[in-house]
C-alpha positions as CSV (number, residue, x, y, z in Angstrom):
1,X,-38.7,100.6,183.8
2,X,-40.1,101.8,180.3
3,X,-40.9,105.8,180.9
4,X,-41.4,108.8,180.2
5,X,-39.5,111.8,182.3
6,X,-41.5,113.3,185.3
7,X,-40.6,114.7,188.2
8,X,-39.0,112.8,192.2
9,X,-41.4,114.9,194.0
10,X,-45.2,115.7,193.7
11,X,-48.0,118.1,195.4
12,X,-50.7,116.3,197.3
13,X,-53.9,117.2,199.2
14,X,-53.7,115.8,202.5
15,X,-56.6,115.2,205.2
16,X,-54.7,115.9,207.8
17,X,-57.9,115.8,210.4
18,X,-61.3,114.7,209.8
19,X,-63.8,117.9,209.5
20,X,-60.7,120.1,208.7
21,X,-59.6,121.4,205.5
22,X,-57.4,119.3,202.7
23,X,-53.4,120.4,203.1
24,X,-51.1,121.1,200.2
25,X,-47.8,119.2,200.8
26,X,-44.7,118.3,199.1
27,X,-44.5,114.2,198.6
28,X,-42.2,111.6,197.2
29,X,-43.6,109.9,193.9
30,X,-45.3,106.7,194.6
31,X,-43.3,103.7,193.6
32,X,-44.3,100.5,191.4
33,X,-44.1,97.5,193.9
34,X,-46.9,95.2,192.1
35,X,-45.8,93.8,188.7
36,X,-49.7,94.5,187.7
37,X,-49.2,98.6,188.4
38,X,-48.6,101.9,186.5
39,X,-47.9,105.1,187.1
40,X,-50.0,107.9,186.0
41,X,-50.0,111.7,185.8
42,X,-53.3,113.0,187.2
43,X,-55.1,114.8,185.0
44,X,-58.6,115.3,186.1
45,X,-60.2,114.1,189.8
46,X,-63.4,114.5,190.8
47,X,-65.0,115.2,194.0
48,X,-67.4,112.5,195.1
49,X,-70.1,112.1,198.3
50,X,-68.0,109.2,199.4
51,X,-65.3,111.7,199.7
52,X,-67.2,114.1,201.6
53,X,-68.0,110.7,203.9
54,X,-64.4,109.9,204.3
55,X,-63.5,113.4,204.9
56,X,-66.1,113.2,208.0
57,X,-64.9,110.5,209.4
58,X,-67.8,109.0,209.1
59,X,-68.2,105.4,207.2
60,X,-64.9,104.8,207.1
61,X,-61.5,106.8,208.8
62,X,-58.6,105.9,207.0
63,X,-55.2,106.3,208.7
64,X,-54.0,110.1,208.7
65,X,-52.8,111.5,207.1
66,X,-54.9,110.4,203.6
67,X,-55.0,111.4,200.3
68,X,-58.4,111.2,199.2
69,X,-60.7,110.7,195.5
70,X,-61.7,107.9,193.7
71,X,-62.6,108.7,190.7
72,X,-60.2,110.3,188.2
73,X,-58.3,110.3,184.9
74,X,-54.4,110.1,183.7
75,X,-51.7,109.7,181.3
76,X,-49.6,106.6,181.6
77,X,-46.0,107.5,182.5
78,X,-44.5,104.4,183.5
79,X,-45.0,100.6,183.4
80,X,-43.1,97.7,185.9
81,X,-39.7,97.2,185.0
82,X,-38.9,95.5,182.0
83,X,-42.2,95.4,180.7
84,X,-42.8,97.2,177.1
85,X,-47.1,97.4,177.9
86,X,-49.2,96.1,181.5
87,X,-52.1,94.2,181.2
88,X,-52.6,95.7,176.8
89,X,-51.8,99.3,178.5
90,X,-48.7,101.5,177.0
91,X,-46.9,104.5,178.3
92,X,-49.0,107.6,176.8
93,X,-52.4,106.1,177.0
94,X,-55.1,108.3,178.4
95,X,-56.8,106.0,181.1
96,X,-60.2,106.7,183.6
97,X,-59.2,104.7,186.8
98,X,-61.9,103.7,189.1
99,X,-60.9,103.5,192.9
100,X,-62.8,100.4,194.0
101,X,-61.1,96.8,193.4
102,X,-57.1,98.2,193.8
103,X,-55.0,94.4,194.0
104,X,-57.8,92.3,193.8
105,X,-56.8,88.6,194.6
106,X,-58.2,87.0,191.7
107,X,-58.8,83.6,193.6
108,X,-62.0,84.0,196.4
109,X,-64.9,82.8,195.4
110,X,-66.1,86.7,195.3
111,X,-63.5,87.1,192.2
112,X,-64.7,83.9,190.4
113,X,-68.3,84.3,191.0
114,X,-69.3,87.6,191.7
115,X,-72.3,88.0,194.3
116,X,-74.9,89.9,193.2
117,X,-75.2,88.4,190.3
118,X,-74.0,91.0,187.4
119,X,-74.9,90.6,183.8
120,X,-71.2,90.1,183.2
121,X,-68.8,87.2,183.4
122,X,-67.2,86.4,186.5
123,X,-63.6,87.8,187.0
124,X,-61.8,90.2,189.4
125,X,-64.7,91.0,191.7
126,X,-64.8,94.8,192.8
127,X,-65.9,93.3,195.9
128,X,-62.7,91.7,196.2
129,X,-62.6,91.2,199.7
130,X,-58.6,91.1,199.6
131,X,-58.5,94.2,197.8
132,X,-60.0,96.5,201.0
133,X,-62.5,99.9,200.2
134,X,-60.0,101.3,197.6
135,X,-58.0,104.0,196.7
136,X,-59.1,107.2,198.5
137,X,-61.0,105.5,200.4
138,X,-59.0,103.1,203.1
139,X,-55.9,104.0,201.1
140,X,-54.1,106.6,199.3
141,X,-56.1,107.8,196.4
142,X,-55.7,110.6,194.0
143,X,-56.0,114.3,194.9
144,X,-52.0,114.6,193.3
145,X,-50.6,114.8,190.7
146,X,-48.5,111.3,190.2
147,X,-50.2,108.1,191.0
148,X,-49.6,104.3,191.0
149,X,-52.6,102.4,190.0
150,X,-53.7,98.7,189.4
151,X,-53.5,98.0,185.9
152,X,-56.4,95.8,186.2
153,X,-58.9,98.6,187.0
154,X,-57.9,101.3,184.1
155,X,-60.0,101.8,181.4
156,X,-58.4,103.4,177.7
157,X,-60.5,106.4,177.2
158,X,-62.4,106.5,173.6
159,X,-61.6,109.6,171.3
160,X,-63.8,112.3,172.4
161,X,-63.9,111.7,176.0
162,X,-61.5,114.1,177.7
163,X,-59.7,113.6,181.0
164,X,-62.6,116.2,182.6
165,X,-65.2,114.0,181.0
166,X,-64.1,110.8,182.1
167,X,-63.0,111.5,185.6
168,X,-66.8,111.8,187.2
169,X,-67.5,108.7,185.3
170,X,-65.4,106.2,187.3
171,X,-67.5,106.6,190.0
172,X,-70.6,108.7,189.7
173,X,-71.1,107.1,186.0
174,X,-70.3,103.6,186.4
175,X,-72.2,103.5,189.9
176,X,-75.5,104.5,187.9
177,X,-75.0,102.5,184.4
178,X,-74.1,99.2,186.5
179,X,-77.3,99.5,189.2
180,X,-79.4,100.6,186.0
181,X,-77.9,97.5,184.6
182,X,-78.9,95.2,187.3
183,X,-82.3,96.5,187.5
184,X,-83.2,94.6,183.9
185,X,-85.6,97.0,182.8
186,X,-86.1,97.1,179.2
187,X,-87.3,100.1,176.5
188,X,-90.9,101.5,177.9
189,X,-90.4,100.0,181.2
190,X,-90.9,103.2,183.7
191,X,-87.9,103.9,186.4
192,X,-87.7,107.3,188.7
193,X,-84.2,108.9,190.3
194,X,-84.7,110.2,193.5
195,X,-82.3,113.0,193.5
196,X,-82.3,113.6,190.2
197,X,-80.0,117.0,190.0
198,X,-77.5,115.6,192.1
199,X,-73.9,113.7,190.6
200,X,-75.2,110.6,190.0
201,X,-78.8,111.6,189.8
202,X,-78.2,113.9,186.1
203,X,-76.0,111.1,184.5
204,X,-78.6,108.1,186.2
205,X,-81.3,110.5,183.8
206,X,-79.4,110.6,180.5
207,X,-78.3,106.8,180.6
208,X,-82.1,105.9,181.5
209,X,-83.5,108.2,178.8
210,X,-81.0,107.0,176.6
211,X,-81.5,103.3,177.1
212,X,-85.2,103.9,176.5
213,X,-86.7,103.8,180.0
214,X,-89.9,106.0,180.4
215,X,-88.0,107.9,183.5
216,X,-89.0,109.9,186.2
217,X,-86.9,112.2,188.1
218,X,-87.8,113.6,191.5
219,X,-85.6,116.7,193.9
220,X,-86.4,119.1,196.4
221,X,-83.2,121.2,195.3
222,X,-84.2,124.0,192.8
223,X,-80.8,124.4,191.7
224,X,-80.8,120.2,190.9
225,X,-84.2,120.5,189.5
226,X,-83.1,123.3,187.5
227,X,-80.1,121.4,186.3
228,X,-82.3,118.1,185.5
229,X,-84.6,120.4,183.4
230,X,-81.6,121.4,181.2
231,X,-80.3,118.6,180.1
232,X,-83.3,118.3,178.0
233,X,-83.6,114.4,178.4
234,X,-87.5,114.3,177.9
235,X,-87.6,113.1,181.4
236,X,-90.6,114.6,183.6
237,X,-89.1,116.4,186.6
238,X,-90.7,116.2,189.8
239,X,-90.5,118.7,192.6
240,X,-91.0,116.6,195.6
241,X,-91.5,119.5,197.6
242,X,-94.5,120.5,196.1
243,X,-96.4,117.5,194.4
244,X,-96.7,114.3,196.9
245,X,-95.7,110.9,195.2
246,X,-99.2,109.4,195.6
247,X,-100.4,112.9,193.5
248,X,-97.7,112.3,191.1
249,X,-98.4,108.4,190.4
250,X,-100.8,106.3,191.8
251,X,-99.1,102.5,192.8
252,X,-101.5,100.4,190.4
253,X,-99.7,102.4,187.7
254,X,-96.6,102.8,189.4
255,X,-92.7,102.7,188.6
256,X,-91.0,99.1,187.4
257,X,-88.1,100.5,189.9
258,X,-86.8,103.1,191.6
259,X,-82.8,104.6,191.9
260,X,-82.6,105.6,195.8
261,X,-79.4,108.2,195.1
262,X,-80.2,110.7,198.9
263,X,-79.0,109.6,202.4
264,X,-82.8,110.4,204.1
265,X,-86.0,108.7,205.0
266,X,-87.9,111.0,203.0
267,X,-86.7,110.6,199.7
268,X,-86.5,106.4,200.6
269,X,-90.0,107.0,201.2
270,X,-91.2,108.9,198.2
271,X,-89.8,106.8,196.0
272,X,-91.2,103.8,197.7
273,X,-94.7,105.0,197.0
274,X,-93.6,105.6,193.8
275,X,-92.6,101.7,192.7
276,X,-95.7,99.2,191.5
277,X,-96.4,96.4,193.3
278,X,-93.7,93.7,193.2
279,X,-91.8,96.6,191.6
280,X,-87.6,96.8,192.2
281,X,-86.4,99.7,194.6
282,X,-82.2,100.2,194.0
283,X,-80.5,101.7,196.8
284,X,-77.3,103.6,195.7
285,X,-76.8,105.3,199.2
286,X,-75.7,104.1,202.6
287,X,-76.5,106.8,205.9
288,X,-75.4,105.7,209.2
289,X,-77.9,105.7,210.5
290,X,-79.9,102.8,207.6
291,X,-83.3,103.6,206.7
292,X,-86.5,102.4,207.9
293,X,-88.0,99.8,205.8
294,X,-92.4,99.2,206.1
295,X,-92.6,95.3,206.1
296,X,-96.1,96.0,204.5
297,X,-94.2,97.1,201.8
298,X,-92.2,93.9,201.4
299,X,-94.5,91.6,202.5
300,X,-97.7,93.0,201.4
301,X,-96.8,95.1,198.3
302,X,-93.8,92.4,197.3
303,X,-91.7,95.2,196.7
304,X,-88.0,93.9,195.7
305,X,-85.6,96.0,197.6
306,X,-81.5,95.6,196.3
307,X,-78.7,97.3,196.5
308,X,-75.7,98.2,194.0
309,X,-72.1,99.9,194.5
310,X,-69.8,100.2,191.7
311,X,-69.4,97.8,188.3
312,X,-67.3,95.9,186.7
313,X,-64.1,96.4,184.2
314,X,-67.3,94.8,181.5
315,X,-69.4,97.5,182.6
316,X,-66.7,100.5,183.0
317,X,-65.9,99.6,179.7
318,X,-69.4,99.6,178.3
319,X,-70.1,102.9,179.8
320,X,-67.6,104.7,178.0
321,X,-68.4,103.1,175.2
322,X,-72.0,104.1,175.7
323,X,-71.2,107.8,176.3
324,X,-69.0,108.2,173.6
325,X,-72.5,106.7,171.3
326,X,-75.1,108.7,173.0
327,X,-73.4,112.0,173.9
328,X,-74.0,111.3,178.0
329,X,-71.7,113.9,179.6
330,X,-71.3,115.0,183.2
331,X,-72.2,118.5,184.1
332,X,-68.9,119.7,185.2
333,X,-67.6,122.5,187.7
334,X,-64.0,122.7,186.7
335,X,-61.5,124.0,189.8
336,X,-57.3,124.2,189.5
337,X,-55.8,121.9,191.2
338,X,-54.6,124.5,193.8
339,X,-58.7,125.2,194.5
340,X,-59.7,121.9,196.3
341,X,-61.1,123.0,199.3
342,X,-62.6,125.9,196.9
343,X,-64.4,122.7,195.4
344,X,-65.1,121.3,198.8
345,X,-67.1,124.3,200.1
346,X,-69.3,124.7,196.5
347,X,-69.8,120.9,196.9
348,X,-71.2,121.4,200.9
349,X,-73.3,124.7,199.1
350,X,-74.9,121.8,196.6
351,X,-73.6,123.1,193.9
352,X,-75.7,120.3,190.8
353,X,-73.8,118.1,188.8
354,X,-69.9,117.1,189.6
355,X,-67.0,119.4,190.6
356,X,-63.9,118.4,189.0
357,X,-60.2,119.4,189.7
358,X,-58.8,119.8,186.4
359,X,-54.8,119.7,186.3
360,X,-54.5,121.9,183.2
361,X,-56.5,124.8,184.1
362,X,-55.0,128.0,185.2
363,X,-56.1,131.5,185.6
């Protein structure tokens, strides 16, 4: 095995119940069983909502006990035996690492033709069906400090894009860029973000600004709103609270499409007023318990109603590609790794933007 020196044991955050709080423990480094794997030090994870979901119980209830996150950052420390690089990837690279898509099969239909159609060739399908939720999610994931990790889902991070930076990106980042993607809108086209302070909801309004789009973004949080104002995108905020969607747009001039980033009617229905006629209305969120949908406004308005996940390697790498050229940067909370459940309560407090567990911050 080509490697650098690191440690036999690591520290891990454990879910050790559903609804209870993460548990530091003491665990054995992950070994490389899959000739397409590396190992990587942790540097920076980030705290997502699907974490939150899987912490719940909710969605999905991985075996116990789990280590969550999805979305995170590392060094290369180790490659499969014998092999000098994995898949162009060396010992020492810095790599983001995006949880969905872990051993994807390479040979169902889903890999060779990806369904919904992306704007990217066909290849190892995120939607793998072999390849289950994904790390953190129905398996292992990366609240520790040593991982294993597909080298087919790593992503060489650009100079000047730091661990910190990158880490909200492989989820958060790519989950917005790829549904912006699929919504084809083009420079001067209008689009609103429902949720517009939130993770996704501040990078959704710098990639949309930044591609062009005449964007819209709409919260009820004043701490979001607040947060959306600062970035000083030249997007007009909306405070749903106080303005009503048919006040702030009327549908004959309506949005080409609408980002649906909260979990509740409300905002689904806000932002439906919002959309044209026959305009697109992405869903980015999954409650429980679904959301009504008006057939009026499928039948009768033609509204287009999709839904979008997570991207491809083309569009992970295109993303970072696309910060690095436009300066798109997550809003960052930074926590040692010792503070996750620190992290956990600010993120149930709504704290805007995205809380990150960074590995070299100390007091």
């Amino acid at each position: 095995m080509v490697t650098t020196k690191f440690p036999n044991q690591m520290k891990a955050w454990l879910l050790e119940d559903f609804n209870a709080p993460y548990v530091l423990r003491e665990q054995p480094l992950p070994s490389i069983d899959n000739p397409n794997d590396v190992h990587i030090r942790v540097d920076a994870c980030s705290y997502c909502h699907t974490d939150a979901v899987v912490a719940a119980g909710t969605v999905v209830r991985p075996s116990l006990p789990h280590v969550g996150c999805h979305e995170y950052a590392g060094t290369i420390v180790a490659l499969p035996s014998g092999q000098a690089e994995c898949h162009g990837f060396r010992v020492s690279d810095i790599v983001g690492v995006r949880g969905c898509g872990n051993h994807m099969c390479g040979q169902c239909r889903e890999c060779k033709d990806p369904s919904p159609p992306l704007p990217y060739p066909p290849g190892l399908s995120v939607y793998c069906p072999h390849a289950g939720a994904g790390l953190g999610i129905d398996r292992s994931g990366k609240f520790r400090e040593y991982a294993a990790v597909d080298g087919r889902q790593i992503a060489k991070l650009p100079e000047g894009l730091s661990a910190v930076d990158a880490a909200p990106l492989m989820c958060a980042g790519l989950t917005v860029y790829s549904a912006l993607a699929k919504c084809s809108l083009k420079p001067g086209d209008r689009l609103g973000v429902m949720g517009c302070g939130g993770g996704l909801g501040h990078l959704a309004l710098q990639f949309a600004t930044k591609m062009g789009l005449k964007t819209t973004g709409i919260d009820v949080n004043p701490r979001a709103l607040q947060l959306a104002r600062e970035l000083g995108t030249g997007a007009t905020i909306i405070d749903a609270s106080k303005e009503a969607a048919k006040e702030t747009l009327p549908q004959q001039i309506g949005l080409d499409a609408v980002l649906i980033l909260p979990e509740t009617q409300q905002p689904f229905d806000y932002g439906m007023e919002l959309v044209r006629d026959g305009g697109l209305v992405m869903l980015l969120s999954f409650p429980t318990e679904g959301f009504h949908v008006s057939a009026i406004d499928i039948v009768l308005r033609r509204v287009r109603l999709e839904g979008s996940l997570i991207g491809s390697n083309r569009a992970m790498n295109d993303r970072l590609d696309f910060c690095v050229r436009h300066g798109v940067r997550a809003k960052t909370t930074t926590y040692e790794f010792g503070q996750l459940n620190n992290l956990v309560d600010d993120f149930h407090k709504r704290t805007p933007g995205k809380l990150v567990l960074d590995m070299a911050k100390t007091d």
